[in-house]
N, CA, C and O of each residue as an XYZ file, in Angstrom:
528
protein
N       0.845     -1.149      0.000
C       0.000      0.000      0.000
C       0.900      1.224      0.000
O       1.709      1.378      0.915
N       0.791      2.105     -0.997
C       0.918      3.354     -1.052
C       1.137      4.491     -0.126
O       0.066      4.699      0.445
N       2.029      5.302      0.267
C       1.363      6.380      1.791
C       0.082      7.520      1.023
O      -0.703      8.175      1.709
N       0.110      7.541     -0.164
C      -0.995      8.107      0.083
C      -2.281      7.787     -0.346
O      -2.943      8.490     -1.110
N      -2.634      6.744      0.136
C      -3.605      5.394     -0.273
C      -4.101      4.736      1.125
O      -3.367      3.892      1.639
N      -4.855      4.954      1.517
C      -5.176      4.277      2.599
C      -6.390      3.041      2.632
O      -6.967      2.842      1.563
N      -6.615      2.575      3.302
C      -7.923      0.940      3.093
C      -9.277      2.091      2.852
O      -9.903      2.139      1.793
N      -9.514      2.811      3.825
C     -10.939      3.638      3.680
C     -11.165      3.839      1.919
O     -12.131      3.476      1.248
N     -10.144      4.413      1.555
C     -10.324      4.639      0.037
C     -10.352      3.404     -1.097
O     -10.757      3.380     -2.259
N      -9.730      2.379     -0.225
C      -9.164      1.603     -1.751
C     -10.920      0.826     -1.389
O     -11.287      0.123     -2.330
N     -12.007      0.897     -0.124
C     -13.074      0.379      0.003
C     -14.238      1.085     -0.918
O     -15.176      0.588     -1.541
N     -13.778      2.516     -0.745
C     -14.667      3.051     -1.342
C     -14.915      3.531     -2.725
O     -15.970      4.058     -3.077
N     -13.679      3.280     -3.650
C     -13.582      3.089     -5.091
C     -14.752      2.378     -6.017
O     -15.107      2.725     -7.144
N     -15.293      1.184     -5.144
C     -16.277      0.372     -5.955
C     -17.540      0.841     -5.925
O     -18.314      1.125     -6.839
N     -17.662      0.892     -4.549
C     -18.370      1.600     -4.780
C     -19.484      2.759     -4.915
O     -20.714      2.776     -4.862
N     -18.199      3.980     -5.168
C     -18.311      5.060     -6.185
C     -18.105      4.719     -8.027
O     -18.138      5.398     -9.053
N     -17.999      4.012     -7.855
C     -17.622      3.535     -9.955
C     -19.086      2.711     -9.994
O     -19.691      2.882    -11.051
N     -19.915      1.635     -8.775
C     -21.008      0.865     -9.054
C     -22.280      2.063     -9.069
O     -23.317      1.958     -9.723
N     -21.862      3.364     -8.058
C     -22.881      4.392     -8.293
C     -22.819      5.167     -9.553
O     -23.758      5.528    -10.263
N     -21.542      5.361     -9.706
C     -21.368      6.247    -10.876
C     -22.195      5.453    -12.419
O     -22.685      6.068    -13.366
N     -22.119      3.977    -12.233
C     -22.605      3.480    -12.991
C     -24.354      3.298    -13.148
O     -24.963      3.364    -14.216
N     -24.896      3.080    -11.931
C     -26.016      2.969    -11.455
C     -27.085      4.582    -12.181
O     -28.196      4.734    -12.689
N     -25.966      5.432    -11.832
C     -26.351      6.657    -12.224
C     -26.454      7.023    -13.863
O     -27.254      7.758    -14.440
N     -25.761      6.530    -14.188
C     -25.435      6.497    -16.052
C     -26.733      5.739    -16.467
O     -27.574      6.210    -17.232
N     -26.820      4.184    -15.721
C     -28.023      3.406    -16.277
C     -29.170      4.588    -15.820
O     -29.412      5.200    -16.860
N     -29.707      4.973    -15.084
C     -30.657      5.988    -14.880
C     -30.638      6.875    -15.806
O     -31.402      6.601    -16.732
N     -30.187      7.629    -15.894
C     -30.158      8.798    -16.826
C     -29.942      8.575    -18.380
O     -30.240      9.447    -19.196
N     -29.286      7.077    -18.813
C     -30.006      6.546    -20.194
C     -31.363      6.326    -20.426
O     -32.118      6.517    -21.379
N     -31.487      5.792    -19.098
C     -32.869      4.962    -19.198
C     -34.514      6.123    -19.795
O     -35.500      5.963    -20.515
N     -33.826      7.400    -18.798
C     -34.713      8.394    -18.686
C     -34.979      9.055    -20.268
O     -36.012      9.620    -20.625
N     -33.983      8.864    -20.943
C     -33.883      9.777    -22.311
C     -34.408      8.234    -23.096
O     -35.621      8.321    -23.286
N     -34.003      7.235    -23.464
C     -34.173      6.002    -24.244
C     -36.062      5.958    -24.118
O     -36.749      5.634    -25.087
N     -36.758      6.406    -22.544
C     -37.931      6.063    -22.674
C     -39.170      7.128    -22.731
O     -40.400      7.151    -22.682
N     -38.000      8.028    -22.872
C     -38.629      9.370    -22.770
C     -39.473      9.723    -24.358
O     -38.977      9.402    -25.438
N     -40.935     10.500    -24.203
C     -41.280     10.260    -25.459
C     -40.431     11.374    -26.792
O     -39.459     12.093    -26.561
N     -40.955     11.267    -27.802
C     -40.164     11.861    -28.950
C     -40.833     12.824    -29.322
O     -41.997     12.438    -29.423
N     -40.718     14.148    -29.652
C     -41.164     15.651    -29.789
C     -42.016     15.364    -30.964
O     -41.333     15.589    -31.963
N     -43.271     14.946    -31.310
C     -44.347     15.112    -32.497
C     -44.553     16.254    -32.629
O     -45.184     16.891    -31.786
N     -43.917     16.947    -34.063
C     -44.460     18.222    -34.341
C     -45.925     18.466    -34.847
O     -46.384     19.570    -35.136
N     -46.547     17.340    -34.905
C     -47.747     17.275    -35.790
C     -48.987     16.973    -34.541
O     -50.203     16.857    -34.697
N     -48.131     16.898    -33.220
C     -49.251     17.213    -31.570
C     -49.733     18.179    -31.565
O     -48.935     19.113    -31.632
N     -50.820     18.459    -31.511
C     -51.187     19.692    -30.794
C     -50.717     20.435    -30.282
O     -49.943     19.765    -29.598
N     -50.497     21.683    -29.966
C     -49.781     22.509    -28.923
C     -51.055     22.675    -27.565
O     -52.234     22.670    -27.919
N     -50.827     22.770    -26.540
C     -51.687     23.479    -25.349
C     -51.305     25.020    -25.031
O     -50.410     25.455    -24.305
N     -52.191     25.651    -25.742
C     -52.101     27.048    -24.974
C     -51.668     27.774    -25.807
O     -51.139     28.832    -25.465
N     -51.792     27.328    -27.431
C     -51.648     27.996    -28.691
C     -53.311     27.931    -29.566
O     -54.020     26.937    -29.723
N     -53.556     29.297    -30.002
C     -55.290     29.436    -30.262
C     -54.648     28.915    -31.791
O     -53.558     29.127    -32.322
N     -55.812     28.164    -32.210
C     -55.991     27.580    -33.376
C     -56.192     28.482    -34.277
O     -55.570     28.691    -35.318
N     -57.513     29.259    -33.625
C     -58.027     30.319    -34.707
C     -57.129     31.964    -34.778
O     -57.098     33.095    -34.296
N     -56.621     31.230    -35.571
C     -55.982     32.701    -36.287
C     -56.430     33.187    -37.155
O     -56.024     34.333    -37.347
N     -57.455     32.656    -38.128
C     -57.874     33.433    -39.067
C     -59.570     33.681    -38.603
O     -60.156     33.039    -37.731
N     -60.105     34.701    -39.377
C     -61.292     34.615    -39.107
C     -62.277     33.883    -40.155
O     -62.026     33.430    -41.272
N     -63.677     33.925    -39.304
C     -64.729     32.408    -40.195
C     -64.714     33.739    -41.317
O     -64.863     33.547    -42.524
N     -64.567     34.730    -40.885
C     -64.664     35.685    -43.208
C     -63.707     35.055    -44.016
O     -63.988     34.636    -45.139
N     -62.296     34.939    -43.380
C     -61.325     34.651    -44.116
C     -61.386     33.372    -44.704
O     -61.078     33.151    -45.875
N     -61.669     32.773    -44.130
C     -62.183     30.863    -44.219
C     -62.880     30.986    -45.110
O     -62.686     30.446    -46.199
N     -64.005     31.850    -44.784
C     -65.196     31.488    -45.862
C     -65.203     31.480    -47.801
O     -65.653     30.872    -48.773
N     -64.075     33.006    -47.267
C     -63.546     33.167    -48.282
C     -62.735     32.593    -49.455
O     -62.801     32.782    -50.670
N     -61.764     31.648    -48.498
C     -60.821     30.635    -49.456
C     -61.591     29.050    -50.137
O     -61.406     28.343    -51.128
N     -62.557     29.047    -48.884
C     -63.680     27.465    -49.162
C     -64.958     28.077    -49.842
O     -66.006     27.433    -49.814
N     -64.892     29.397    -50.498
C     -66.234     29.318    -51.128
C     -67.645     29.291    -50.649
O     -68.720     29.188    -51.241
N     -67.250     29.440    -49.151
C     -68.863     28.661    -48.534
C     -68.660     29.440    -47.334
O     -67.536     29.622    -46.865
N     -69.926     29.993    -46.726
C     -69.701     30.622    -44.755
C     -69.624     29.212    -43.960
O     -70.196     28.122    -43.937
N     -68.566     29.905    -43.323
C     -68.038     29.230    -42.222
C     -68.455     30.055    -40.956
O     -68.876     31.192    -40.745
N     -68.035     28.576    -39.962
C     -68.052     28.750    -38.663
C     -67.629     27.272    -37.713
O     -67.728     26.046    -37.758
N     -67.016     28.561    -36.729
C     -65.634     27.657    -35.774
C     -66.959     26.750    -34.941
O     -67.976     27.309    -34.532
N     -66.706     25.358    -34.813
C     -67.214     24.467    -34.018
C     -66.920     24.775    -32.629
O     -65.832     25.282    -32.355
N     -67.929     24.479    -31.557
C     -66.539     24.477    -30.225
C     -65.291     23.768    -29.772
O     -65.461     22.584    -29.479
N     -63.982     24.284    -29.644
C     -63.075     23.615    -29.791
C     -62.473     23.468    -28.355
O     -63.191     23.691    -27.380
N     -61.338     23.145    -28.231
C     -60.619     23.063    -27.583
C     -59.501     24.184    -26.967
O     -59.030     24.404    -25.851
N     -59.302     24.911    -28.649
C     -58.088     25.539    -28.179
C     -57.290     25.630    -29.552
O     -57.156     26.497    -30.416
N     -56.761     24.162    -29.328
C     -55.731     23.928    -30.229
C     -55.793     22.752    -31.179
O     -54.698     22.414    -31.629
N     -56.643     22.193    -31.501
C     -57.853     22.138    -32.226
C     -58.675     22.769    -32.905
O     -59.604     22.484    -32.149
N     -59.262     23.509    -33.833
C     -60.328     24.089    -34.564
C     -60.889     23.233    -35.864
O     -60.269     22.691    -36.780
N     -62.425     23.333    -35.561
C     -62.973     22.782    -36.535
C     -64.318     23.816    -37.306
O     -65.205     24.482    -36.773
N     -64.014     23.605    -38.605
C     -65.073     25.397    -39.448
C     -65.795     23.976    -40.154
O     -65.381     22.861    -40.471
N     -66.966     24.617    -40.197
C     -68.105     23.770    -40.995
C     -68.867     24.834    -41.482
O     -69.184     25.872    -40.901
N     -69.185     24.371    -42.877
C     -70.150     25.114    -43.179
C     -71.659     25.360    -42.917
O     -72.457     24.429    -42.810
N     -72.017     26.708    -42.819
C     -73.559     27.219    -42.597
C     -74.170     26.609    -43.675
O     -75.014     25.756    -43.402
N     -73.853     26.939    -45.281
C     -74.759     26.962    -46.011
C     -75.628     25.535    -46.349
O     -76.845     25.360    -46.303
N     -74.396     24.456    -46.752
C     -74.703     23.082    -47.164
C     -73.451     22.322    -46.807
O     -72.389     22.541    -46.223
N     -74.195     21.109    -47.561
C     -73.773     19.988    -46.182
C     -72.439     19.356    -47.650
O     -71.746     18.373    -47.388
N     -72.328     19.871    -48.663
C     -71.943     19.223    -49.785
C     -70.693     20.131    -49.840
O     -69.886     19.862    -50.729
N     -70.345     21.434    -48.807
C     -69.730     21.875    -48.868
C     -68.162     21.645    -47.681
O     -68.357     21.407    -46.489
N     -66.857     21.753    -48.196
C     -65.629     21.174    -47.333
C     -66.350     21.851    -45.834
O     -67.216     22.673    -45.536
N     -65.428     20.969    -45.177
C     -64.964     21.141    -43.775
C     -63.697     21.739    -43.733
O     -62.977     21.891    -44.719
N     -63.310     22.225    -42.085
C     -61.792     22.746    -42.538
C     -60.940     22.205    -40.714
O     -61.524     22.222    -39.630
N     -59.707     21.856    -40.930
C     -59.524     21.847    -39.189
C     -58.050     22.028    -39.289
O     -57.224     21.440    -39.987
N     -57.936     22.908    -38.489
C     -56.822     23.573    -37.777
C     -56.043     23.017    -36.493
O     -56.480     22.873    -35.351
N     -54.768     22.746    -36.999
C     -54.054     22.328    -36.004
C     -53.096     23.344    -35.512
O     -52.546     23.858    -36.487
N     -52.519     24.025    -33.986
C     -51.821     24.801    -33.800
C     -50.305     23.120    -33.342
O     -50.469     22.163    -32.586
N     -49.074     23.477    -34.188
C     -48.572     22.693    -33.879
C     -47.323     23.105    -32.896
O     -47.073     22.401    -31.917
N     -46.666     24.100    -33.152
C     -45.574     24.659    -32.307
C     -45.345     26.034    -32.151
O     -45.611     26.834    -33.048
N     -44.923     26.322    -31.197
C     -44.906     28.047    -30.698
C     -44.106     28.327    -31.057
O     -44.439     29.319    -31.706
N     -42.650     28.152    -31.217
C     -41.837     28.859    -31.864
C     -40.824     27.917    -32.757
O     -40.056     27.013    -32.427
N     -41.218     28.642    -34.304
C     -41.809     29.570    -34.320
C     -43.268     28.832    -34.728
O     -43.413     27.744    -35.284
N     -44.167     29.652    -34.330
C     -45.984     29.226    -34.449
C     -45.865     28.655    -36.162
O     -45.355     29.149    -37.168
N     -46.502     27.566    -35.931
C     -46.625     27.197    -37.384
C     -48.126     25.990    -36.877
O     -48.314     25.610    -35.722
N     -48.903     25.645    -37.955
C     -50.275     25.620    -37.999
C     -50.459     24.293    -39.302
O     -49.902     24.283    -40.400
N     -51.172     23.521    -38.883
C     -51.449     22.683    -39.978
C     -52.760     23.123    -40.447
O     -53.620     23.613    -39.715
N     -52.846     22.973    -41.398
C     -54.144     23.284    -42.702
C     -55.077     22.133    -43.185
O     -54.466     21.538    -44.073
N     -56.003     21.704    -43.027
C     -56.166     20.105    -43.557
C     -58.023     20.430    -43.684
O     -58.931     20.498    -42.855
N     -57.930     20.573    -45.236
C     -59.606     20.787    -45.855
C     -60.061     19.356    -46.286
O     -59.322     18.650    -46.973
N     -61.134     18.998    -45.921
C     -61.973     18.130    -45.885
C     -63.395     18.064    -46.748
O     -64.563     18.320    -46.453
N     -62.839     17.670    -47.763
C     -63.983     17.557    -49.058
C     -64.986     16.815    -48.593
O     -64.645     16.022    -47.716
N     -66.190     16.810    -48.912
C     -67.252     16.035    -49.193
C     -67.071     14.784    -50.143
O     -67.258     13.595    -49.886
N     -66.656     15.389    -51.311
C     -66.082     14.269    -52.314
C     -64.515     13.586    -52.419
O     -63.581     14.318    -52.091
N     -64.329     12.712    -52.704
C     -62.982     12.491    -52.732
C     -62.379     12.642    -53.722
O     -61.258     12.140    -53.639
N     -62.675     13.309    -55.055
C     -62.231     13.795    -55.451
C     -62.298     15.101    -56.178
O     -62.664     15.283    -57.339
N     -61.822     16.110    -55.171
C     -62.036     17.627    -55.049
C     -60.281     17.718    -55.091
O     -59.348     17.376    -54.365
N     -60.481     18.420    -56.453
C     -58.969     19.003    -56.411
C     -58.538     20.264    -56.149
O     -57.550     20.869    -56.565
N     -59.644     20.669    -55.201
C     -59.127     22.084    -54.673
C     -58.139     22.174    -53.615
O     -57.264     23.030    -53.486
N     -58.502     20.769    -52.574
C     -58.744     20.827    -51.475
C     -56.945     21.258    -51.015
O     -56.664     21.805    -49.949
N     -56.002     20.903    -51.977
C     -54.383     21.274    -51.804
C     -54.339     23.006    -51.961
O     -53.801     23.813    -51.203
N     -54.985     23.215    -53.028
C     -54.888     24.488    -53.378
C     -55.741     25.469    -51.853
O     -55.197     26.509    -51.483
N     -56.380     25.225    -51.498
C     -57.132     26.028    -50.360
C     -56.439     25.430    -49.297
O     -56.397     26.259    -48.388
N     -55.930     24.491    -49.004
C     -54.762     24.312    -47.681
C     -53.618     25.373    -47.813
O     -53.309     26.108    -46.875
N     -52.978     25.407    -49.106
C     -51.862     26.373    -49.261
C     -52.438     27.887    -49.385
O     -51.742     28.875    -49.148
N     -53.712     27.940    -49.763
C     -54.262     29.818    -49.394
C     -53.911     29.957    -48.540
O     -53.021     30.788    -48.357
N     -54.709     28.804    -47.010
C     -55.134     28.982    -45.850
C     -53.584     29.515    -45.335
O     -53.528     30.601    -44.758
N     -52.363     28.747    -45.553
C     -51.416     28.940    -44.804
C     -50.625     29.963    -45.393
O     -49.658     30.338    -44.730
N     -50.858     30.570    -46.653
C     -50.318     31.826    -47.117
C     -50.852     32.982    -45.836
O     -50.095     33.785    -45.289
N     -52.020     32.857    -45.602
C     -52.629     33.892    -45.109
C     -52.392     34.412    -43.666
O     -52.369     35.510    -43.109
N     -52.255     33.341    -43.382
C     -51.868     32.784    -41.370
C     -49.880     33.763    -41.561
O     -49.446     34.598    -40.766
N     -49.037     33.159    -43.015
C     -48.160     33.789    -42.731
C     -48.256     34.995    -43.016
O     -47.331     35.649    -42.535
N     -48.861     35.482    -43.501
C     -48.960     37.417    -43.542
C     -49.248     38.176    -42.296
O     -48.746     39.170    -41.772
N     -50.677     37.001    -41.861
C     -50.776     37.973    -40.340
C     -49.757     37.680    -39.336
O     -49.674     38.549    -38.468
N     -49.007     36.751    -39.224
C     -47.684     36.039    -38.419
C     -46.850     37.372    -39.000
O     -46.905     38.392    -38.313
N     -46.182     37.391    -40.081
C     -45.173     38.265    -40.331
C     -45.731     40.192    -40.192
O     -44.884     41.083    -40.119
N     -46.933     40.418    -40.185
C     -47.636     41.375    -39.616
C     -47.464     42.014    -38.145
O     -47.219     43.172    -37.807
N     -47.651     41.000    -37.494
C     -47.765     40.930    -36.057
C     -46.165     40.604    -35.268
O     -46.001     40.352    -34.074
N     -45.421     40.670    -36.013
C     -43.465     40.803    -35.607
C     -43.378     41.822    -35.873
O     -42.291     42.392    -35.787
């Protein structure tokens, strides 16, 4: 033995290396089961409705109006007829705020329904870049 090595220490080497290890398995464990950031979740505490039911109405051709939602969630249905899209709004992340678009034809095959998703989100970025 060493003089500057004594038994207290050469006892307590193991274990500090079996904690140090103990501690590593923990803190893998925590990230390995931890869930994975879905940008396409909902946000809590981000308003869906950013645009108004004029603006909506406007891009779908038809009056709208916001269902009761949640929040972060929004769902626009139309007043007039029943043959006319649906529309639902997802708020997905705060920064920076970005919003899913997703129009809901009656028919399945309505080839607007890309073209009025990409209005919808032209419009959301004007008032976004407005409001900076």
């Amino acid at each position: 033995m060493s003089p500057t090595t004594s038994t207290y220490d050469s006892e307590i080497s193991p274990l500090r290396a079996a904690g140090a290890i103990a501690l590593l398995v923990v803190v893998f464990s925590v990230f390995a089961f931890a869930p994975a950031h879905d940008r396409n979740k909902p946000i809590a505490g981000l308003a869906c409705s950013v645009l108004s039911e004029n603006e909506i109405s406007g891009v779908l051709g038809a009056p709208m109006q916001l269902t009761p939602t949640t929040g972060n969630v929004c769902r626009y249905i139309s007043t007039a007829s029943y043959t006319s899209p649906s529309l639902i709004v997802v708020a997905r992340s705060t920064q920076p705020r970005t919003y899913a678009f997703h129009v809901v034809p009656q028919t399945s095959n309505d080839p607007n329904a890309a073209a009025q998703e990409a209005r919808l989100s032209h419009l959301v970025q004007k008032q976004l870049a407005a409001t900076r």
